[in-house]
ROVEXTI-684951 format. One record per residue (C-alpha): x, y, z; residue in three letters; chain; residue number from 0. Coordinates in steps of 0.25 Angstrom, whole numbers, plus 5000, padded with zeros to 4 digits. Last residue first. Layout:
! residues N
X; Y; Z; ALA; A; NUM .
...
END
This chain:
! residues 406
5020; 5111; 4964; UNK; A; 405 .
5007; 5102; 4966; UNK; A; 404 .
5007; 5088; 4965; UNK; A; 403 .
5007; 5080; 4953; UNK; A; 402 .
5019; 5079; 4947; UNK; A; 401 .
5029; 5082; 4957; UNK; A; 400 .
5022; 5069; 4965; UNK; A; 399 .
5022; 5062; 4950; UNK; A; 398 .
5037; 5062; 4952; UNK; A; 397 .
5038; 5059; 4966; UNK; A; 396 .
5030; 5048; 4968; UNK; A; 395 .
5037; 5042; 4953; UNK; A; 394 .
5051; 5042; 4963; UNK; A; 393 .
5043; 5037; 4974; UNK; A; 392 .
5039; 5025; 4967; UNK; A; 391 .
5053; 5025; 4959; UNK; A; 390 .
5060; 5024; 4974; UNK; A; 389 .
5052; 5012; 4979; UNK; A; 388 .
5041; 5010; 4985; UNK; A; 387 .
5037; 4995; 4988; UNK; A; 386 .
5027; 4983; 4983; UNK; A; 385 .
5037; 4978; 4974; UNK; A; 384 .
5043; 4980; 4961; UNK; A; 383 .
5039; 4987; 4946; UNK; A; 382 .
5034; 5000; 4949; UNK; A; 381 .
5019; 5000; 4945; UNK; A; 380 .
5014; 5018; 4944; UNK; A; 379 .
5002; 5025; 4946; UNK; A; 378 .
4999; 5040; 4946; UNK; A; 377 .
4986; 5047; 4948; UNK; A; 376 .
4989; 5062; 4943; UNK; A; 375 .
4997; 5055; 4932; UNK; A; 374 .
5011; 5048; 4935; UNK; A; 373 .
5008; 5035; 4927; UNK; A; 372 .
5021; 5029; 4931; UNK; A; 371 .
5030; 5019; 4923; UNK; A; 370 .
5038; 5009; 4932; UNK; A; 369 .
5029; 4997; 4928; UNK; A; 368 .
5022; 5000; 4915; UNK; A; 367 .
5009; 5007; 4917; UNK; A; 366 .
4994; 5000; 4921; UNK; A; 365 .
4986; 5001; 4913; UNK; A; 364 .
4971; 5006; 4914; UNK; A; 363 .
4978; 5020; 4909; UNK; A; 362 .
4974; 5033; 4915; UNK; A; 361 .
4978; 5034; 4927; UNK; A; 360 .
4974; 5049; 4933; UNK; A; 359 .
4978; 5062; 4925; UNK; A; 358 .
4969; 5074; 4932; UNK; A; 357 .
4957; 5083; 4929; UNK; A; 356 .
4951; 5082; 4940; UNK; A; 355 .
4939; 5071; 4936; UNK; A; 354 .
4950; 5062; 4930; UNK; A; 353 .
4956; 5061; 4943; UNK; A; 352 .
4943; 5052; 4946; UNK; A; 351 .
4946; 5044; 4934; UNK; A; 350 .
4959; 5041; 4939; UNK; A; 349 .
4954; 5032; 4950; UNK; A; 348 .
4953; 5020; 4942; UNK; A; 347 .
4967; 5022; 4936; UNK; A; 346 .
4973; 5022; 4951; UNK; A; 345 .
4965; 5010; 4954; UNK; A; 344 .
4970; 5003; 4941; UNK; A; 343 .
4984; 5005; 4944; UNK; A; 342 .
4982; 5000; 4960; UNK; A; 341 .
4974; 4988; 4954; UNK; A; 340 .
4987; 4985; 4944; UNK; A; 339 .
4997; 4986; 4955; UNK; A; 338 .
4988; 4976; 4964; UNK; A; 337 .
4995; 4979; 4978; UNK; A; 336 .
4998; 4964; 4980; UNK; A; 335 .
5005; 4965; 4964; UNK; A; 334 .
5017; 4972; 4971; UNK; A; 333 .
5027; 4967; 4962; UNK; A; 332 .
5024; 4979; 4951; UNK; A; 331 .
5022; 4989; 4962; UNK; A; 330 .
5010; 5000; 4961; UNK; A; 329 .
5009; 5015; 4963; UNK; A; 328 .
4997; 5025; 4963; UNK; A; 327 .
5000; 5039; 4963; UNK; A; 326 .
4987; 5049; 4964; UNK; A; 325 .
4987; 5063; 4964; UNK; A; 324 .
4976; 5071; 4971; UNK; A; 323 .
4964; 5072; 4962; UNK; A; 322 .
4958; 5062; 4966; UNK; A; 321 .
4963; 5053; 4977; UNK; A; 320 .
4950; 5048; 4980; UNK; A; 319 .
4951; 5041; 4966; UNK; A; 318 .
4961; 5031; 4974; UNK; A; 317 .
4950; 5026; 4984; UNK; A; 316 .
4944; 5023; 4972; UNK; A; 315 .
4952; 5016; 4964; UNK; A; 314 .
4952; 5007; 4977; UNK; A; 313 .
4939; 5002; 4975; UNK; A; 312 .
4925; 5007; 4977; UNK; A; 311 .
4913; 5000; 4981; UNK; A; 310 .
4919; 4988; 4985; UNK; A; 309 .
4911; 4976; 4986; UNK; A; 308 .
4918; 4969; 4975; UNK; A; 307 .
4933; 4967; 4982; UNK; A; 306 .
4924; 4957; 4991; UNK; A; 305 .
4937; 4949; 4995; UNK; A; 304 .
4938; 4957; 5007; UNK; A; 303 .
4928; 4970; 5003; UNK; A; 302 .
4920; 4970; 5017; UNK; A; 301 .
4935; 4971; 5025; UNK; A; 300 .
4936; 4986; 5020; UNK; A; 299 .
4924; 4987; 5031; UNK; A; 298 .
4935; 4984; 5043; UNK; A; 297 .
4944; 4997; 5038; UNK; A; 296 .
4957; 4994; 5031; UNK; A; 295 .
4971; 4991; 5036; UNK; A; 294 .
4966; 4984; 5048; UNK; A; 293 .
4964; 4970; 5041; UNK; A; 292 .
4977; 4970; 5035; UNK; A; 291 .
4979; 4956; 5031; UNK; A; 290 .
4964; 4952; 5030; UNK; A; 289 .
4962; 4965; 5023; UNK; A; 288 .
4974; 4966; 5014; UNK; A; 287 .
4969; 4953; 5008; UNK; A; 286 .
4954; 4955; 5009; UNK; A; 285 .
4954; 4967; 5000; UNK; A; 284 .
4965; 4962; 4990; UNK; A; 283 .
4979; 4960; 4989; UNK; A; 282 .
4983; 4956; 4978; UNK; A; 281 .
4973; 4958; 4965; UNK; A; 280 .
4958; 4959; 4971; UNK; A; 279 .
4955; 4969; 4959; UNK; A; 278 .
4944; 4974; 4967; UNK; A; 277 .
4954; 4980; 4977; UNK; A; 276 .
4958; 4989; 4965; UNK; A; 275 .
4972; 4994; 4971; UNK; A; 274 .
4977; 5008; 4976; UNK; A; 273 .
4976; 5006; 4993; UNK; A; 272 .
4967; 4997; 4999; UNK; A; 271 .
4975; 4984; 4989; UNK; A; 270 .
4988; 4990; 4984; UNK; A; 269 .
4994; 5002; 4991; UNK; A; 268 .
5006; 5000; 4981; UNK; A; 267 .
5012; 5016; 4982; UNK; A; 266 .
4998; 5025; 4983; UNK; A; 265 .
5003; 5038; 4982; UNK; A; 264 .
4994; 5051; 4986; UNK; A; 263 .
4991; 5065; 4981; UNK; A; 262 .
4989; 5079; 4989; UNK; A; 261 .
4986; 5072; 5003; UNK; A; 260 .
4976; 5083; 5007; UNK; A; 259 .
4964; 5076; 5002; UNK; A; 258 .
4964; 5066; 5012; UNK; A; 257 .
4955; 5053; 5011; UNK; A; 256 .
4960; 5048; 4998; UNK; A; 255 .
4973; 5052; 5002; UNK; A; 254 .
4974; 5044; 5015; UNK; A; 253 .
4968; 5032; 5009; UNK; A; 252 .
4977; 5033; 4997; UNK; A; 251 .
4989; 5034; 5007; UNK; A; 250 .
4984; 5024; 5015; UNK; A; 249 .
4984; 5014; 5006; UNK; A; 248 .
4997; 5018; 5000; UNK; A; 247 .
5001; 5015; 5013; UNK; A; 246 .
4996; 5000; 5013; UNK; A; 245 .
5007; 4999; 5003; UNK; A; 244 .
5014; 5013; 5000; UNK; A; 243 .
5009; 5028; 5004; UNK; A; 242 .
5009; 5040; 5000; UNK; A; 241 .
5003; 5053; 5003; UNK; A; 240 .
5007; 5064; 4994; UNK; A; 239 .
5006; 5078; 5002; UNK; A; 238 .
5008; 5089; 4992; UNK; A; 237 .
4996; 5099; 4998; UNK; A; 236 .
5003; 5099; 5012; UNK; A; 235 .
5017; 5105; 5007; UNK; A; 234 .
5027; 5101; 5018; UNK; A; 233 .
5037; 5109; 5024; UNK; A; 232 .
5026; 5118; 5032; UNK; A; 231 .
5020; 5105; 5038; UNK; A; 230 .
5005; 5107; 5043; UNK; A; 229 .
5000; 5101; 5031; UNK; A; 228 .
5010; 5088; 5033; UNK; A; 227 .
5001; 5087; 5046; UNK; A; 226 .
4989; 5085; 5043; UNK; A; 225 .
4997; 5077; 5031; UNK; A; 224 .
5001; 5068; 5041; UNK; A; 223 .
4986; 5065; 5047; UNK; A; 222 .
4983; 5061; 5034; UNK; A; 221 .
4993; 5053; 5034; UNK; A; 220 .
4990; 5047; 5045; UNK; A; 219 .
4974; 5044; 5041; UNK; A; 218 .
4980; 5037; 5031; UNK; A; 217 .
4987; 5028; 5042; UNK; A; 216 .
4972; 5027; 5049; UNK; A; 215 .
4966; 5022; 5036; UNK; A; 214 .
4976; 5012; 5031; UNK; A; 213 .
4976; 5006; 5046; UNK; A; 212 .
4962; 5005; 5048; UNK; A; 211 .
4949; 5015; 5047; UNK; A; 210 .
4935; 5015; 5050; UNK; A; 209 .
4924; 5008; 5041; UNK; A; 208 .
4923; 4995; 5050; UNK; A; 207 .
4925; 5005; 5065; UNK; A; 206 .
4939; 5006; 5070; UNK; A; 205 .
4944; 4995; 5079; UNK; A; 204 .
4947; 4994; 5094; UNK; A; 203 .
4935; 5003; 5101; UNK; A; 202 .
4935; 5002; 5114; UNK; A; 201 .
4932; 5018; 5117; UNK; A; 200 .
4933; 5024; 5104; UNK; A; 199 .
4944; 5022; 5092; UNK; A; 198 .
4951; 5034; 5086; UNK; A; 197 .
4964; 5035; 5091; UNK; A; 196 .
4964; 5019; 5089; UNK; A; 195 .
4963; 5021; 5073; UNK; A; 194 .
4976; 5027; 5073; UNK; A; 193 .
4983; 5015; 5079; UNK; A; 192 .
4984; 5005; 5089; UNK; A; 191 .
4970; 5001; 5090; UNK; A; 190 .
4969; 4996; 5075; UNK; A; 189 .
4978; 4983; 5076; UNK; A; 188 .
4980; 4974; 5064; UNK; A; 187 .
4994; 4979; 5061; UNK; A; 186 .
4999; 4992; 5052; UNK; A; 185 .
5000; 5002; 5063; UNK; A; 184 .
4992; 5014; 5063; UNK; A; 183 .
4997; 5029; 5061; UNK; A; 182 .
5012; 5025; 5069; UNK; A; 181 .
5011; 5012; 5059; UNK; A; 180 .
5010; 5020; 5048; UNK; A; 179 .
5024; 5027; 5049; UNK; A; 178 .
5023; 5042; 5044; UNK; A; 177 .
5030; 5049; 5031; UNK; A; 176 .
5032; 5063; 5025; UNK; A; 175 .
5041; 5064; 5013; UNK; A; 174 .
5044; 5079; 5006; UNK; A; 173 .
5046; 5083; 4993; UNK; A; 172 .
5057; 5089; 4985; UNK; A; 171 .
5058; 5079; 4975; UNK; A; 170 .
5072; 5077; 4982; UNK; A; 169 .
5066; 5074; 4995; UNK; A; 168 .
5056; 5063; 4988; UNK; A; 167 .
5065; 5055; 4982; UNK; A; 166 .
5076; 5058; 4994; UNK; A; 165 .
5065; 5052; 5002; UNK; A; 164 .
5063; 5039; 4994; UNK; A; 163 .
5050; 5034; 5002; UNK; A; 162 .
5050; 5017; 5002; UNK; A; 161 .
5066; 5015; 5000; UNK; A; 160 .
5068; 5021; 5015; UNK; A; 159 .
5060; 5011; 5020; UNK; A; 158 .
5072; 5005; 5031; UNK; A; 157 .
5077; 5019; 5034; UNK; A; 156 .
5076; 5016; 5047; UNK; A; 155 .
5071; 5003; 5050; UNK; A; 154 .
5082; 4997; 5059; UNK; A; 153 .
5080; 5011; 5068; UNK; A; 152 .
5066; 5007; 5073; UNK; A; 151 .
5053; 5002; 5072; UNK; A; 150 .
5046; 4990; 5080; UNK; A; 149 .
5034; 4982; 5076; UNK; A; 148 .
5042; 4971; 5082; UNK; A; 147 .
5052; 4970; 5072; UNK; A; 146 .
5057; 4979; 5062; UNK; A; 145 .
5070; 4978; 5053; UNK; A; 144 .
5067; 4983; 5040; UNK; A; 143 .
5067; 4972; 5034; UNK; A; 142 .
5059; 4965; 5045; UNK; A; 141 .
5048; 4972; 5045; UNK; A; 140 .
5038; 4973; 5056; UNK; A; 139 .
5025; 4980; 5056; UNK; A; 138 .
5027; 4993; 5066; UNK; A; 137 .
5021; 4998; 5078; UNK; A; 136 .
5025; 5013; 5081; UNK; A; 135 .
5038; 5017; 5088; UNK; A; 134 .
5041; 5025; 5075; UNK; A; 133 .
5057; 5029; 5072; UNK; A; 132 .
5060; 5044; 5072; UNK; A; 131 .
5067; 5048; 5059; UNK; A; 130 .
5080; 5054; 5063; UNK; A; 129 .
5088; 5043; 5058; UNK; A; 128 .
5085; 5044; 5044; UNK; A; 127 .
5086; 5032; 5034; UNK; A; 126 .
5073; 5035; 5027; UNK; A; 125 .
5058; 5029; 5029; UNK; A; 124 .
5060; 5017; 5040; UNK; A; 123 .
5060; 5028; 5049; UNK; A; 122 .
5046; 5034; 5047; UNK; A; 121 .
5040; 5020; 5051; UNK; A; 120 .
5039; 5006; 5045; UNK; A; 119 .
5028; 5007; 5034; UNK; A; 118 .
5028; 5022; 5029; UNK; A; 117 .
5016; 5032; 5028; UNK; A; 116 .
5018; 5042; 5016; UNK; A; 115 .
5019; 5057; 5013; UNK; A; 114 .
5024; 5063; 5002; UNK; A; 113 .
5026; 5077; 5002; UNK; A; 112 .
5026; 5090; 4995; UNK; A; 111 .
5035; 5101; 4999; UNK; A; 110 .
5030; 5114; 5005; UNK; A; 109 .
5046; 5119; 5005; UNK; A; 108 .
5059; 5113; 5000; UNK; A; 107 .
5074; 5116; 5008; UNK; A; 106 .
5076; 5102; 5011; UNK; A; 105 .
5066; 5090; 5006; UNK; A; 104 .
5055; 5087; 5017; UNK; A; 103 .
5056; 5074; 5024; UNK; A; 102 .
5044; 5070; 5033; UNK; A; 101 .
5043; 5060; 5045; UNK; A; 100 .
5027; 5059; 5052; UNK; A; 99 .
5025; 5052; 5064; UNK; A; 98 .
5014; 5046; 5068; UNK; A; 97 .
5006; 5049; 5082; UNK; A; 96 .
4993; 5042; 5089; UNK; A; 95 .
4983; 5048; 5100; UNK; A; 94 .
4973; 5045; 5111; UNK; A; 93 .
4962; 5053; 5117; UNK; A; 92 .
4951; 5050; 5107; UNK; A; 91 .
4960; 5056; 5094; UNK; A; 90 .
4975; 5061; 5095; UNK; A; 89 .
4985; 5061; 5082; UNK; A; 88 .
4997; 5063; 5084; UNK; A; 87 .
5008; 5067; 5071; UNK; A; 86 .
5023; 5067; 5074; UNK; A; 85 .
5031; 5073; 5065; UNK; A; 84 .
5046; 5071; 5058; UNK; A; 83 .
5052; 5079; 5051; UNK; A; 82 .
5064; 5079; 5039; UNK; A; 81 .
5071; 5089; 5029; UNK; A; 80 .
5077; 5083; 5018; UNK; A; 79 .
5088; 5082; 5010; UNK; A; 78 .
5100; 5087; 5020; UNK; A; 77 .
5105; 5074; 5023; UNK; A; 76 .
5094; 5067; 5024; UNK; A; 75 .
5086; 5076; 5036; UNK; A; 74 .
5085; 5091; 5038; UNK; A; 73 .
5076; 5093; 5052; UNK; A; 72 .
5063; 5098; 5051; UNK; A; 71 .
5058; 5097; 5065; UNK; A; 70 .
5057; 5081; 5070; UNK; A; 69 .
5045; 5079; 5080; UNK; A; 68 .
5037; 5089; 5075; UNK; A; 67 .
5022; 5086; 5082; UNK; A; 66 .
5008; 5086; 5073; UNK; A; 65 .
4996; 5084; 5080; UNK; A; 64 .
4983; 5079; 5078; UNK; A; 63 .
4970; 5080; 5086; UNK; A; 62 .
4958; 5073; 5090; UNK; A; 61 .
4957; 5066; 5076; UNK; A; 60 .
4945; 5064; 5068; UNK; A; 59 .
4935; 5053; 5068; UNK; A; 58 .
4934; 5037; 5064; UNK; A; 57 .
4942; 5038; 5052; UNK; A; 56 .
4936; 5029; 5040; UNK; A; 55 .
4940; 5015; 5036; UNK; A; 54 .
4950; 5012; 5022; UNK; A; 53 .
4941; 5001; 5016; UNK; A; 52 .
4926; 5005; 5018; UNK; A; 51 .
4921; 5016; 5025; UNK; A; 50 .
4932; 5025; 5021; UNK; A; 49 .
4935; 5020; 5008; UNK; A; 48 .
4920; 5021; 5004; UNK; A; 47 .
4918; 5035; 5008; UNK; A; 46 .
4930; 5039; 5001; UNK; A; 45 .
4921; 5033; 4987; UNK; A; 44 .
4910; 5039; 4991; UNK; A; 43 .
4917; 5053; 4995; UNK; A; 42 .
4924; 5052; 4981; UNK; A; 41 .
4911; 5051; 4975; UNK; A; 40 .
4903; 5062; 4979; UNK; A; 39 .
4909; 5076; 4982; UNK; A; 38 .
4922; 5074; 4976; UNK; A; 37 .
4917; 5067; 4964; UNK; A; 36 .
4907; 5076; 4960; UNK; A; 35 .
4916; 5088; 4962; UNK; A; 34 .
4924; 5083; 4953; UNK; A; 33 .
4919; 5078; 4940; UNK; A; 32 .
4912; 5068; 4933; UNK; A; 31 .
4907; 5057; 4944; UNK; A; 30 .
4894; 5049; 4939; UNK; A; 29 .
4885; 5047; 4949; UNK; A; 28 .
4881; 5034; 4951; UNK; A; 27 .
4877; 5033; 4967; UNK; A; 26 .
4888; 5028; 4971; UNK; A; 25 .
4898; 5039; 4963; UNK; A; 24 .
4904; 5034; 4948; UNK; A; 23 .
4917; 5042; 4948; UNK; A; 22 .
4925; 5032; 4955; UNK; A; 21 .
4918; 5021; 4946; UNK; A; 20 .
4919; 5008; 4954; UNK; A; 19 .
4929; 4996; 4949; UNK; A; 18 .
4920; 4984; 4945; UNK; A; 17 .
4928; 4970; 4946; UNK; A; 16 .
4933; 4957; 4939; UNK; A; 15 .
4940; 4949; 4947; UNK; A; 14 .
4957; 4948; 4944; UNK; A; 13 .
4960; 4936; 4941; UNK; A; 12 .
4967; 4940; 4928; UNK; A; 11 .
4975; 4950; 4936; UNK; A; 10 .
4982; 4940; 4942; UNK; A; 9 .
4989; 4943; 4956; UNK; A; 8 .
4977; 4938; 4965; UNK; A; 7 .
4980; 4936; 4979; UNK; A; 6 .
4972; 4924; 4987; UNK; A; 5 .
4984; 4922; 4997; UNK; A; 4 .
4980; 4937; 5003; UNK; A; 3 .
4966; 4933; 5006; UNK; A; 2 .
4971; 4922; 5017; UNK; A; 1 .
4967; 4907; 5011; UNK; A; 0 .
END
């Protein structure tokens, strides 16, 4: 029997578990204030997600280079401005480029930004002809119209739904987005991707603690917010990284590791992303690891049905956030991703937001579908499926004006 056919869905067979004390450090010490827990504990707990489940980078890029491809050119009717930039990266003599599409609002400056990796190429993202369509590798998808591993014009426009542009436009902020399969594509084959930039002589894998898919397309948006502080339209210090499914994933992986990115949603990221892994509810460990063996580092594969051994869960990952905003979002249909677990993460984590003064969750109960908790970590169920829809981006948005500095 494969380990996804072994889902649980009932909370009453849930295994009894210990969660780890974010604020308790290895050797004991009780955690009480700042400075503490930036100096020692969250470096143990950033250690572990390196080396353990997310992988490390090998070494530092070469270079890295931004190229204008589309000027700022006005774009939907008037509404928005758009870009569109090539970013290459060089290391060991070879080299890999992404392209990054941003709409600005009209006639605003410095303006804050979300930025999010998308699933089928920038195109797919607004019905707008000028947006250049991705040769990169692509999973296959028949409502949309791809075949082959093959993008082009039938999917223009095609995930439209998933990013409410005029949404975001008319709340006077800006949208920045980049297809994941040009960072890495989303198969079973790291030599064709980011990681290969980096490999020595014969080598085919990264090393057992070094990264996979999730880690190198974080390492993309970091490498888009190299160049988002270069960007005179854009205000550096109000980048919002987002991201849904496996990229909300790498969204929280990116900002846990970059301070830069000014606060982070995790829209349904599930199991590796904001849900208890020792809950074991869903997917679990051994699940996503037996059907995405190249999403995690080699060593994440020591905690398959052994939920036990792991030092620190996934409210921990989300306490690296601190203080930065912190927007958890779950789906009432989506029980794969553990709703619940992802709640409870993000009330876990709130005790470290605690030690800066500011409003994490602060009830054990989940809220009522369709009613955000909009603190400084934020979390909300919509009721439906495991999707974005208008009134995610809707309460984005909202707590975005809220939180982030004007």
């Amino acid at each position: 029997m494969s380990a996804q056919s072994k889902v649980n869905y009932e909370e009453s067979q849930i295994p009894d578990f210990e969660l780890c004390d974010p604020l308790v450090s290895l050797n004991g010490t009780a955690i009480k204030n700042r400075k503490q827990w930036e100096d020692l504990r969250r470096s143990e707990i950033l250690s572990f997600f390196e080396r353990e489940v997310y992988g490390k980078i090998p070494a530092a890029l070469d270079n890295i280079s931004f190229k204008l491809i589309e000027e700022k050119k006005p774009a939907l009717n008037g509404k928005a401005y758009r870009k569109q930039i090539e970013i290459r990266l060089q290391k060991n003599d070879k080299e890999l480029s992404f392209t990054v599409l941003i709409y600005l609002p009209q006639d605003q400056e410095k303006v804050p930004v979300f930025l999010g990796l998308n699933f089928h190429g920038n195109h797919t993202v607004m019905e707008d002809k000028k947006i250049l369509i991705s040769s990169a590798w692509s999973l296959n998808n028949q409502s949309l119209g791809i075949e082959n591993n093959t993008l082009d014009s039938k999917s223009r426009g095609g995930r439209a739904h998933r990013w409410s542009i005029d949404k975001i436009l008319a709340a006077g902020m800006g949208l920045a987005t980049i297809y994941y399969g040009e960072i890495d594509p989303d198969k079973n084959d790291l030599t064709d991707g980011l990681q290969a930039l980096f490999y020595q002589p014969n080598q085919k894998q990264p090393a057992s603690d070094e990264w996979g898919s999730i880690g190198a397309w974080a390492y993309g948006l970091s490498r888009a917010m190299d160049y988002l502080q270069t960007d005179e339209d854009v205000d550096p210090s109000r980048v919002i990284v987002f991201g849904h499914s496996r990229l909300g994933k790498a969204a929280l992986w990116a900002a846990a590791g970059d301070p830069r990115f000014a606060a982070v949603i995790s829209n349904n990221s599930g199991c590796g992303g904001a849900a208890l892994s020792k809950r074991r509810f869903g997917e679990t460990i051994a699940a996503i690891n037996t059907n995405f063996p190249y999403w995690f580092c080699e060593n994440y594969k020591q905690f398959n049905n052994a939920e036990d051994l792991l030092s620190f869960d996934q409210h921990c990952l989300l306490s690296l956030i601190a203080p930065r905003p912190l927007y958890v979002a779950s789906a009432s249909e989506d029980q794969w991703a553990d709703p619940k677990g992802e709640f409870l993460s993000a009330f876990y984590a709130s005790p470290v937001y605690k030690l800066y003064g500011l409003e994490g969750i602060t009830q054990k109960t989940p809220p009522n579908l369709n009613e955000p908790i909009q603190n400084v970590v934020a979390y909300h169920i919509r009721s439906g499926k495991h999707e974005v829809t208008d009134f995610d981006w809707e309460q984005y948005i909202r707590w975005a004006k809220k939180v982030l500095p004007y």
